[in-house]
N, C-alpha and C positions, 0 to 999 in steps of 0.2 A: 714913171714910164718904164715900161717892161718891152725889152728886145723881141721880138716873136719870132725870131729862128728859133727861139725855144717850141714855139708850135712842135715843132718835129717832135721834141719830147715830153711836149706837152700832152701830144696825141697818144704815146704810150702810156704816159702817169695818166692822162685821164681810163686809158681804157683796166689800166690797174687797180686803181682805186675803186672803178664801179665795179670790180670783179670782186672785192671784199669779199658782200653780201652772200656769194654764192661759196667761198671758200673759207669758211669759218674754221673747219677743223686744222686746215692746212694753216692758217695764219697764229690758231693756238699754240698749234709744234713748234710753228717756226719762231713766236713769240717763246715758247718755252725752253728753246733751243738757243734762241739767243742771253735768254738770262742764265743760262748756266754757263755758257761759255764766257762772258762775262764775271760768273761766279768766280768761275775756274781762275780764265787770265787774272786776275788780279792778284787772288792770295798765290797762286803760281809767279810771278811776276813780281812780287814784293819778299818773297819767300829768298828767289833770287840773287837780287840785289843783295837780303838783308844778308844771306851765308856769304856770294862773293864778297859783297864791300866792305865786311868787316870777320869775317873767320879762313879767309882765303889770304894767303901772300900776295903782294902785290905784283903783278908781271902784265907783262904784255898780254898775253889771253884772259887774265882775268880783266883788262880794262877792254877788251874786244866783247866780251858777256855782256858785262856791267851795262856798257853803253847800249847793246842791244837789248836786253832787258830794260832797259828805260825806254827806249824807244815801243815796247811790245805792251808798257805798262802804261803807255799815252792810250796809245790803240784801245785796250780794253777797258780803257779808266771811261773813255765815251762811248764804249758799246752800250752800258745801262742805257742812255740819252737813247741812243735809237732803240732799244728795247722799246721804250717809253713812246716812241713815234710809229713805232708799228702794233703798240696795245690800244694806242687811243685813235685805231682804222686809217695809219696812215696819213695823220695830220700834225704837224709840228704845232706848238705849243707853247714853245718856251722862249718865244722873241727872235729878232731878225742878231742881233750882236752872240747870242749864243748858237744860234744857226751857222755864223761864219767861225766863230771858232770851234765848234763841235767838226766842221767841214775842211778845218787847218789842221788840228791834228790827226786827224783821216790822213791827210797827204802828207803828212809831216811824217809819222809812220812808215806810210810807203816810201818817200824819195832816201829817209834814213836806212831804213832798210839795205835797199840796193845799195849805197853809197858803203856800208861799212862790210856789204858781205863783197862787195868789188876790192876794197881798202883791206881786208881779213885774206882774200886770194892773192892778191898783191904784196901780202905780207910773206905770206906762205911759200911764194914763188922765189921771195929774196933769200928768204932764209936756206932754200934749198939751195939756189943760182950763186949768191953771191955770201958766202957765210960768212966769210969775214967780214965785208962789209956788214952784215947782220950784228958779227960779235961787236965790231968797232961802234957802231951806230943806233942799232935798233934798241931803245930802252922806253921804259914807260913813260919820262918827261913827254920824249920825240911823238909815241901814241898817241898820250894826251891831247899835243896839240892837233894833231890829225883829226881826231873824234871834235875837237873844239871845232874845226875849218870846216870837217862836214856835216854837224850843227848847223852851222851858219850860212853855207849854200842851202842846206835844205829845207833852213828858213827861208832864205831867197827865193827859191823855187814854188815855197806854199801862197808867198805872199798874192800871187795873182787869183787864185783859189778862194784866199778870202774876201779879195776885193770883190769879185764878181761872183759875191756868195747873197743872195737876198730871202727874201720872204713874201708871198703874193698868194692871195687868195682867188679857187679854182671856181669857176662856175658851181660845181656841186657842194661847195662848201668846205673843202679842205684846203689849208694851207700848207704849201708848197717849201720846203730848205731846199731852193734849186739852184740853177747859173741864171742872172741877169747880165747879158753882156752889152746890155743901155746902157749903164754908168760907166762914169768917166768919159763920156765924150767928147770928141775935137772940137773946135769953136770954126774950123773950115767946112763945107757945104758937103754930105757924106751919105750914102746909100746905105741907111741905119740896117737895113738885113744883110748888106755884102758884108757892112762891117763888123756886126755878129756873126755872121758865118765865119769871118777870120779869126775872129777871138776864138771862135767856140775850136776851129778845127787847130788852132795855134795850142792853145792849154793841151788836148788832147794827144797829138802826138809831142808835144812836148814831156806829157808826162809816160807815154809812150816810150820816146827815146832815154830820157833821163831816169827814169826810176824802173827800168823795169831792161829793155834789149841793151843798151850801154855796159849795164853793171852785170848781166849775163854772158857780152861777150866778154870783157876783160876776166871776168869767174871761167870762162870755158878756156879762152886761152892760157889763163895763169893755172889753173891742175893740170894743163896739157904741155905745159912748160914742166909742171914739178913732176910727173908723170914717167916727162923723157928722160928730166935729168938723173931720176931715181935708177931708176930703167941701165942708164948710161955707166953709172957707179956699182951697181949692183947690188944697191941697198934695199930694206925692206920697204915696202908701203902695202897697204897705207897704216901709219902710225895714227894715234887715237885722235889726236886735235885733227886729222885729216878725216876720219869718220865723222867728224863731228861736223866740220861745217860742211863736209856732202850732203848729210842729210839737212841743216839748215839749207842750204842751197836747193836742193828738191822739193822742199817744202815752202821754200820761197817762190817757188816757178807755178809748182802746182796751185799753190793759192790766187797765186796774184797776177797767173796769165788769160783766166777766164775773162775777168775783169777787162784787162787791159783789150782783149778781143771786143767783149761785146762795144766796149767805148767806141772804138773805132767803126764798125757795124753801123752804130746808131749815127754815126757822125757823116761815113761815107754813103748810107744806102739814101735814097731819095726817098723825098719826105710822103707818108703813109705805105711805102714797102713792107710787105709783110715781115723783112730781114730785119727793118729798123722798128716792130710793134713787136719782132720775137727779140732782139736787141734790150728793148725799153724792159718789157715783160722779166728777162733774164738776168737785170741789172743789179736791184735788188739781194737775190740769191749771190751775182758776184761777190757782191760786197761784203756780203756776211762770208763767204769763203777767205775772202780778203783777211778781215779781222781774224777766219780760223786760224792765219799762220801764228798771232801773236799769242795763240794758246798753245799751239803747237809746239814753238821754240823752247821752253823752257826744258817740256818733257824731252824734247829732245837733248836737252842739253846734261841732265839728269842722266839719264842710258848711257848717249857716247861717255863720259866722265862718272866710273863709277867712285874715285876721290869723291867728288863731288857731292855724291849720293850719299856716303858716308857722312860729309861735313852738315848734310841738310838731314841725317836720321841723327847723329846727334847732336843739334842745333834744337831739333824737337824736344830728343830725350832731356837735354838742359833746359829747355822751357817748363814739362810737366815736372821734372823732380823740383824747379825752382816756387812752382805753384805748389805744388805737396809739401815740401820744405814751408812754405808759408802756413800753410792749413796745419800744417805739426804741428810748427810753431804757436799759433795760436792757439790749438787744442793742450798744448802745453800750460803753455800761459795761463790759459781757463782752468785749469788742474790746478794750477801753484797757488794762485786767487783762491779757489775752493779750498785746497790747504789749509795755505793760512788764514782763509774768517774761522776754518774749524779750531785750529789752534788756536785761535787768539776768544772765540767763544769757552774753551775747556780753559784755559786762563782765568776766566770770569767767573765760568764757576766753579772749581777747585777752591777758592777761599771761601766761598759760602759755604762750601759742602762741609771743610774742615772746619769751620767754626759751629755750626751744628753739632761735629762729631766731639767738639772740647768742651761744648755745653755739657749732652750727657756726660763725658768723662768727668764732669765736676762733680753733677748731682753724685754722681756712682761714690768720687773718692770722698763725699762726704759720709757717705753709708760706710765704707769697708775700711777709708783710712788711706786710701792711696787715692794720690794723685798724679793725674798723667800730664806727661810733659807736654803739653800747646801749645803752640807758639802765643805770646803776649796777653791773650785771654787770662795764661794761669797766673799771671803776674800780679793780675790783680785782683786773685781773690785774697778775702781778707783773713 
């Protein structure tokens, strides 16, 4: 049983899907666009991790990376999957259990996002506002647990996401990874469209409020704390880790406010508005913007932190000289082996060749009277 408030968005994925046909080229780019960003985020994102979490000191900003970088490498680890749902015309594929969590880590991405760049501004605020308490208190255990609590809210947060994540097949033959908000229903007597209309506009400004204006205002208030206070002291700014998550922060907003508008759009305009069929139409494109920011971050992170930069060009250079150091090695190897079969064949023959040479010397010292010293051959002549 399928909720049909999805109609509403039904009405836009239908009129997307029949538009395929007519935009073939545009769905190749944007097919081709997606797999390279996907390319990109990944070894970008593993690249990451691999210098911070193990060629980087341990501090407090490098566990603020780390964790974001994990979360950017959820993101792009399932962009393939939708590649994959936009090469084969906008049909899913690959089952309704993989549909909900390809659809959890999508929001699991976003709500962590916001959560650690609010938690990152809030850091930044104390460390200016209240330094002692920063020197006394703020250490990487205390982080730790912080990135652990906002994990696990924002697990909390996806869990409705994947609940009322399904699979269903459209009259023209495409199956759908949408929202079904028919599951889970009360066992008291309930107007099954008001009570999808609740679900659907509940999840939507919820993810609205929590992942995306909450963690913007707390980010605008906390620089405009460290801002004043800088301002007040007469110290410089912005210093580099403050470069740094501005641009993450820019590039958090720019990505992921298209998104969150057109949700709302499709959720608020009444159902066949042209607002909510350019909404449905527009969604899509969000979402791949969406996923731009977790390719985004890393470059970013690379620029602001030219340390960094250094650690990942020679993090490289120790990879190829450790593969060339092999290939020597072996090429060695292969030389030492040829070596010695050649020594140990000239071995083999050296005593044939000198026992030939002792034979003639016999015949000769029987003619002239001399004989030449041989080894063991001359011993026994008689």
């Amino acid at each position: 049983m399928h909720c049909h408030v999805s109609q509403d968005a039904n009405l836009s994925l239908h009129t997307l899907s029949n538009q395929t046909s007519s935009m073939t080229s545009l769905n190749m780019f944007t097919i081709s666009l997606h797999g390279l960003f996907s390319s990109i985020g990944i070894i970008e994102n593993v690249l990451i991790l691999g210098v911070v979490g193990f060629q980087v000191r341990r501090s407090v900003i490098s566990i603020w990376i780390l964790n974001l970088a994990a979360s950017d490498l959820l993101a792009t680890a399932c962009l393939p999957f939708f590649t994959l749902y936009m090469a084969r015309g906008n049909t899913w594929t690959l089952g309704t259990t993989f549909c909900r969590i390809h659809s959890a880590m999508f929001f699991l991405n976003m709500f962590v996002s916001g959560f650690l760049l609010a938690a990152i501004s809030m850091d930044r605020c104390l460390v200016v506002l209240r330094p002692v308490w920063a020197q006394n208190y703020r250490n990487v255990q205390l982080v730790g647990k912080i990135c652990g609590v906002i994990w696990a809210l924002a697990v909390l947060f996806t869990v409705p996401f994947y609940i009322f994540r399904d699979t269903y097949v459209l009259p023209n033959g495409k199956i759908l990874c949408y929202y079904n908000f028919a599951r889970l229903l009360p066992a008291e007597p309930f107007d099954l469209v008001h009570l999808c209309n609740q679900r659907k506009e509940a999840l939507a400004f919820m993810r609205l409020f929590m992942s995306f204006l909450i963690p913007l205002l707390i980010i605008v208030v906390s620089y405009t704390a460290v801002n004043i206070g800088l301002v007040r002291r007469g110290s410089r700014r912005p210093f580099r880790f403050v470069r740094l998550v501005i641009a993450v922060v820019v590039s958090f907003v720019l990505c992921w406010a298209p998104y969150h508008i057109f949700i709302i759009v499709e959720v608020m305009a009444p159902a066949g508005h042209p607002a909510q069929l350019f909404a449905g139409r527009a969604l899509p494109i969000s979402a791949t913007i969406g996923f731009l920011n977790s390719v985004l971050n890393p470059i970013l992170y690379v620029f602001s932190c030219p340390d960094l930069c250094k650690k990942i060009r020679h993090s490289l250079s120790a990879v190829m000289e450790n593969v060339l150091a092999e290939d020597l090695a072996e090429l060695a190897r292969r030389r030492s082996t040829a070596r010695t079969s050649i020594s140990t064949t000239e071995i083999v023959l050296k005593p044939n060749a000198l026992t030939a040479l002792c034979l003639k010397a016999e015949d000769h010292g029987r003619r002239i009277g001399i004989l030449l010293n041989c080894p063991e051959r001359s011993e026994s002549v008689p």
